[in-house]
Phi, psi and omega in degrees: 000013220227313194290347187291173186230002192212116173221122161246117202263138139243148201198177001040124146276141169271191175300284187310327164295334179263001181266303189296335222267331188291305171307347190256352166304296168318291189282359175273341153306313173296349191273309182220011157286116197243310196008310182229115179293284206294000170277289220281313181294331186286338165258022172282317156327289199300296187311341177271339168295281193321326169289328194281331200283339170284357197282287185295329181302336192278288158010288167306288164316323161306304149312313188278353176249003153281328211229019168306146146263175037070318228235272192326128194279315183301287155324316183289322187287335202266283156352295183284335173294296201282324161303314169317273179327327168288332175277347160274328166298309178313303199288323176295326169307297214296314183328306161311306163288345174298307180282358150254349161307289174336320202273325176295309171322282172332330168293307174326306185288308192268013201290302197272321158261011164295357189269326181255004174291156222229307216288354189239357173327154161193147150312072203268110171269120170234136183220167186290006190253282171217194153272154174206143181238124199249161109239193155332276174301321199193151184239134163221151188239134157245147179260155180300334151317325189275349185287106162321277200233203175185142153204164162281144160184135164070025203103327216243135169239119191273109164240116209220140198264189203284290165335339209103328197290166191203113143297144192205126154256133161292122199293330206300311188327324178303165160264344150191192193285306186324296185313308140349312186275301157001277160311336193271332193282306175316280188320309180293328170296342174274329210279304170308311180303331195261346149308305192268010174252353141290301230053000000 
């Protein structure tokens, strides 16, 4: 498929393909979008201040509904506040989790027909020139000077432009991994050739 000079895919994404395909956007950004190191740190900081002062406000609350006295109107009252707040910390934990179990399920369930749906179909061109992404709504053309990079991961070959923007092929479209490898192999050879011919 690499000798080719032109390969076209149509495909449909579900939620869920478009959710893992987002996560692996994010970690191929933290792996090497880098750009100021000391940013990344203040906000590795900044999270680690907030887990510890929440860490420690729980604490506190344990202690004080543990080691309260009985007798002081204040302390009790303070006690029972505090039991509230925990049972409320709790509920929000148990809530969150409820609602991405719910939520992956209904992707899960709804996976096989987001798949065959035509309103979210779209089209991918790939030619020795440029990409070109077709839908519904809208056509864009990138030419191969502007493409950052391309890689695999998770299933999915991630082309990615200069802008920030990302083309994401799902591999299942291929009809087999080889073919796939083909293609990752086409995309990486436009993207090196149009590298040495700007220099």
């Amino acid at each position: 498929m690499t000798e080719k000079s032109r390969i076209a895919v149509d495909f449909s994404m579900s939620v869920l393909e478009r959710t893992e395909a987002g996560k692996l956007i994010k970690k191929y950004e933290k792996e090497f979008i880098k750009p100021y190191g000391y940013i990344g740190m203040i906000k590795k900081i900044a999270g680690y201040v907030f887990f510890s002062a929440a860490i420690f406000t729980l604490l506190l609350m344990i202690m004080q509904i543990i080691g309260a006295p009985h007798d002081n109107s204040l302390m009790a009252r303070i006690r029972v506040l505090n039991i509230i707040l925990l049972a409320l910390f709790g509920l929000s934990l148990a809530l969150f989790n409820i609602q991405d179990m719910l939520l992956h399920k209904i992707m899960k369930k709804n996976e096989a027909v987001e798949k065959a749906d035509d309103e979210i179909a779209q089209r991918v061109k790939l030619t020795r020139y440029f990409v070109e992404n077709i839908t519904n709504s809208i056509t864009g053309r990138v030419y191969w000077e502007y493409v950052r990079t391309s890689y695999r991961k998770g299933g999915f070959i991630f082309i990615h432009m200069r802008n920030n923007n990302c083309i994401v092929i799902p591999e299942r479209v291929f009809k087999s991994e080889h073919e796939a490898i083909e293609v990752f192999d086409f995309i990486c050879a436009q993207i090196v050739l149009r590298k040495q011919q700007v220099g």
